[in-house]
N, C-alpha and C positions, 0 to 999 in steps of 0.2 A: 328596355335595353336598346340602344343605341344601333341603328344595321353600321356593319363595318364600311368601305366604299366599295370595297368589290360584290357585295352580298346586292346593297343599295341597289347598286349601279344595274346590275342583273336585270335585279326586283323591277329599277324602272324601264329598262329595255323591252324586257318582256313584256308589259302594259302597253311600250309605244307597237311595238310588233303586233301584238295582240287587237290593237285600236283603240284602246284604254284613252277617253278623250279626253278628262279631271285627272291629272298624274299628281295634283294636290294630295287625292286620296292615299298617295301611295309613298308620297314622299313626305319624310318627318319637319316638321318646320324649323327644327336647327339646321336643316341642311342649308348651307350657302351657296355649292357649288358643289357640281357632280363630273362623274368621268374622271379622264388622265390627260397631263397637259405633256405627259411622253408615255404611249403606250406601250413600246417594247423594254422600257425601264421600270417600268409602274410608278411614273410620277402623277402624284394626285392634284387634282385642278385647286384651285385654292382662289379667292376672291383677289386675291394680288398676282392673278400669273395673266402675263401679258401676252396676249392674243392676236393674231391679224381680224382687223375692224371689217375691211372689205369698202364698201361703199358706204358705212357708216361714217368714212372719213368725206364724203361728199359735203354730210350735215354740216363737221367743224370748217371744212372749207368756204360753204356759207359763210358761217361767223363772220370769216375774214371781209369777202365781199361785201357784208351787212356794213363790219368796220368803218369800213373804205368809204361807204355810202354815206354814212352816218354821218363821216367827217367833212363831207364834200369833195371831197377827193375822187370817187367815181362817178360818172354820168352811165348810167342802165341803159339806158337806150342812143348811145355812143354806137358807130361802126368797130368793132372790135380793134380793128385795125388802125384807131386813134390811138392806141395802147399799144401793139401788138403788129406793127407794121411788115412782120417776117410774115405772117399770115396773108394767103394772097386772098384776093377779091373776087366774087363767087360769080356766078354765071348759071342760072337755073333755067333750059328751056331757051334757050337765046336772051334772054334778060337777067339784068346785072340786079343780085340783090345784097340785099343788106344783113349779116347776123350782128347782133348786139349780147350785149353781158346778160339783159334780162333773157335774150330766148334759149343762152346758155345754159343758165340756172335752173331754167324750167322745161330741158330739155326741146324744145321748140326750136330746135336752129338748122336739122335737118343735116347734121353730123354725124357719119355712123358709128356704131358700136363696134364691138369686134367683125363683125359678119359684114365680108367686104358685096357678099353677093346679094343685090336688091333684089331679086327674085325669091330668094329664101325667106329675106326679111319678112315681106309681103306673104307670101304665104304661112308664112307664121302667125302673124295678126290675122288675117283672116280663118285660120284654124282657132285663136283667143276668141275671134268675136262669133264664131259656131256655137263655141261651149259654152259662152257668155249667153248667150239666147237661149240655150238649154236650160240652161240654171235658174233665167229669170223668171220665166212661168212660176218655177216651183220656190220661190223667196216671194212671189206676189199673192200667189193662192194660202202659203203660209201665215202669212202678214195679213191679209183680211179673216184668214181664223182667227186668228189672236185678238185683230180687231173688233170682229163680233162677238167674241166673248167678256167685252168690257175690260178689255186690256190698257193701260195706257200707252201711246202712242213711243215712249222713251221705252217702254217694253218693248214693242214693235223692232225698234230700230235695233232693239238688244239680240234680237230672236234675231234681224235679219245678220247681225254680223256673226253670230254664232253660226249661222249656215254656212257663210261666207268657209270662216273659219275650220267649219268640217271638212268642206272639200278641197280647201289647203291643205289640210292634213293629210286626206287620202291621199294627194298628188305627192308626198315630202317625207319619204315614208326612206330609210336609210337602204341603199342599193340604187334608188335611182337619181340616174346621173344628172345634171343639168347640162342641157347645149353647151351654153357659152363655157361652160370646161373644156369642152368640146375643140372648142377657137385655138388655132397655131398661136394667135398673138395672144393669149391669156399668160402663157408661158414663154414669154420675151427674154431673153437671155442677157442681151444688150446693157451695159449701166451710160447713162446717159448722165452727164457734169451738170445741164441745166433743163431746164423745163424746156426751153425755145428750142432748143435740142432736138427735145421727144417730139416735136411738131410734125418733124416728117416725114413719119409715122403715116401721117394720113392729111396732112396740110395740101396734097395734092389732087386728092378724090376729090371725085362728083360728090353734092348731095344729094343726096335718098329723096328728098322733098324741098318746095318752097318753104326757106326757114318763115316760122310762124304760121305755116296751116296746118302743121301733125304734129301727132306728139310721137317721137323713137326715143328712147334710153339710152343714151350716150355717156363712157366712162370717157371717152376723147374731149366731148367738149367741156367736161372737167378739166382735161392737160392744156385745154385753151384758157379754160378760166383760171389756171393756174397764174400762166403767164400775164395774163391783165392784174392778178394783182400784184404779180412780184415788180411789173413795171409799175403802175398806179403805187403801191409803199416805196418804191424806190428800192428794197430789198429784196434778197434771194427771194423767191414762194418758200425754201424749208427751216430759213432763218426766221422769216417772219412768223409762220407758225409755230415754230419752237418756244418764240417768246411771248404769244397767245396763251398758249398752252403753260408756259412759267409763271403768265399774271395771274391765269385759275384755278394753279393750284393744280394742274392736271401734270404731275409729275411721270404718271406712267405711262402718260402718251406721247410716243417716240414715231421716226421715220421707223420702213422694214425696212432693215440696211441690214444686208447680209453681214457684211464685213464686222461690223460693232457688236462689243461683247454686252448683252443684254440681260440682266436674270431673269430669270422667272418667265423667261420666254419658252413658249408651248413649242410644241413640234407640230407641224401640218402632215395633214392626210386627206384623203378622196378614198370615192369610191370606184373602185375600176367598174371593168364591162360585167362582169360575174356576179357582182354586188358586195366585195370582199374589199374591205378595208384595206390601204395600202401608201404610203408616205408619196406625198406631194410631190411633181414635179420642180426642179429649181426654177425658180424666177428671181428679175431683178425689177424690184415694183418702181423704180425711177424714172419708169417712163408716163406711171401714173398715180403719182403722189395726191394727188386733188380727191382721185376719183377712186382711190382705193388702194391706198401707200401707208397708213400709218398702220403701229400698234398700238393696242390699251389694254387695260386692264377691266375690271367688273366694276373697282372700286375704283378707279381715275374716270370713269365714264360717268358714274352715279353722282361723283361728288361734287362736280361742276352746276348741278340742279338742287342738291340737297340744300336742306332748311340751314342746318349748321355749317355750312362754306363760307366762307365771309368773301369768295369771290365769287358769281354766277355769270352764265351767258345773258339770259335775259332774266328781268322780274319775276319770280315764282307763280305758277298759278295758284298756292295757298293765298298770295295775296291780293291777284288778279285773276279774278277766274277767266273773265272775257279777253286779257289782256288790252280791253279797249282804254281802262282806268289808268296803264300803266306810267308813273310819273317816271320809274328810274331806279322806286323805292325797294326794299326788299326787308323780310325781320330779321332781326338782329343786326340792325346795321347793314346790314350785306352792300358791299360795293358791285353792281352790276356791271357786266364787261359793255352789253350794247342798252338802249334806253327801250322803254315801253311801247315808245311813240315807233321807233324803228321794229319792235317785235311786232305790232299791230300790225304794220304795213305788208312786213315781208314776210310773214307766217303767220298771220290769222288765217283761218279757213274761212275761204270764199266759194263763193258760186263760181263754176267754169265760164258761165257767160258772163264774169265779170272778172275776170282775168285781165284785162286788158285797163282796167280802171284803175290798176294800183297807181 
């Protein structure tokens, strides 16, 4: 018999609470979607209730840039500011540098994130690369058990993401809070008319580093890379994704636009300081559409890659697994939105020391 969602939803709580690390075991394989997409109402999540993406919307952002690329139309390694002239010209250390579209993409430009204070930043990463050193002892002593026991090496790499993966888990456990919720500008009030707008914001800060020697997480230099493409298409940045998103078929991914009446739109929540569930603060994500402005769906996100789409972003890897083969092709006819040749380039996994060859 069937659990009801609220019996389910328990069932699976209790497991995540409990450390239950397979919640396969727990949950029936008809289930599609769990939880409530309005908790004080008891509406039930459903695989069409449309969701904030978060930084997921970075990915489709991409596309756009791939587009661009594809067409000829962007030069990567252009001064930003060939596109994007409102953007001033940088000064790191007494020396004039240079950020481009690629150090954007790849976080490499030395833009900060929310956290205006570089002391903080710093100290943070060096707290990451503490625990990082901690960890790795014990993923390497691991990994050579495995390997002396006649293991294959694809096992190895299995075993070490699975470790990976534990101590994700222990750190994301519901009540703890993340920093950047933390951040005054996560919760921007502001509606801003255009991306060049939202610049700002932070178009007048230092950078944290010489763009191209670190790597920081930047949702900002997303709201830059916004702007390079809305100038580069010649279009709005939310017009022209609107009609990306119309060619693929991704019907359920929209701007978060307070104002517009949306179905099947979820409600937001956090966790306060207590660890108690409790509705989001308002924000107005217009100041960062690129980097974490859309919403979607389960199935508008899925069905962009599925086999039965007859429009995709890139080549499927059922039919390229390396995507080195990729001609453009895809099965059943599939019309691809970017080409093989451009999936290879700009999202094959590469070596870090060869980043700089793409």
């Amino acid at each position: 018999m069937p659990l009801e969602n609220d019996e389910r939803s328990l069932k699976v709580n209790y497991c995540y609470w409990e450390g239950t690390e397979d919640l396969t075991a727990v949950i029936p394989p008809e289930i599609t979607s769990l939880g409530y997409a309005d908790v004080e109402n008891r509406v039930i999540c459903k695989p069409e209730t449309i969701m904030r993406i978060a930084s997921i919307s970075k990915c489709l952002t991409m596309m756009a840039v791939a587009k661009l690329w594809e067409e000829g139309k962007l030069d990567l390694d252009a001064p930003v500011q060939k596109y994007v002239p409102e953007f001033p010209e940088k000064i790191y250390e007494g020396e004039k540098v240079v950020i481009t579209t690629r150090l954007l993409v790849s976080h490499l430009s030395g833009i900060r994130h929310y956290e205006k204070d570089i002391t903080k930043v710093k100290e943070e990463k060096e707290k990451a690369n503490r625990a990082f050193k901690l960890t790795k002892p014990n993923q390497e002593k691991e990994l050579k058990e495995k390997e002396a026991k006649g293991i294959e090496k694809t096992n190895s790499v299995k075993a070490k993401k699975e470790h990976e993966d534990e101590v994700k888990s222990r750190n994301s456990k519901p009540g703890r809070r993340d920093k950047e919720f933390e951040q005054e500008e996560y919760y921007l009030k502001e509606k801003f008319e255009s991306v060049i707008e939202s610049l700002k914001i932070f178009k007048n800060d230092p950078l944290f580093f010489k763009p191209g020697s670190q790597f920081l997480y930047s949702t900002y230099g997303f709201t830059l890379l916004s702007a390079v493409v809305e100038r580069v298409s010649g279009q709005k940045f939310t017009d022209y994704m609107l009609k990306m998103f119309r060619d693929l078929d991704m019907l359920s991914t929209v701007l978060d636009d307070n104002e517009a009446m949306i179905y099947n739109r979820a409600r937001c929540y956090v966790y306060n300081k207590k660890g108690r569930l409790v509705n989001a603060p308002y924000v107005d994500n217009s100041y960062k559409w690129a980097g974490g402005g859309f919403l979607s769906s389960n199935a508008g996100q899925t069905a962009v890659m599925h086999p039965n789409s007859h429009n995709t972003a890139l080549p499927l890897p059922t039919c390229f697994p390396d995507m080195k083969s990729g001609s453009g092709l895809s099965p059943l006819n599939t019309r691809t939105h970017l080409s093989g040749e451009t999936g290879n380039l700009l999202w094959y996994s590469t070596a870090v020391d060869k980043v700089w060859q793409l």
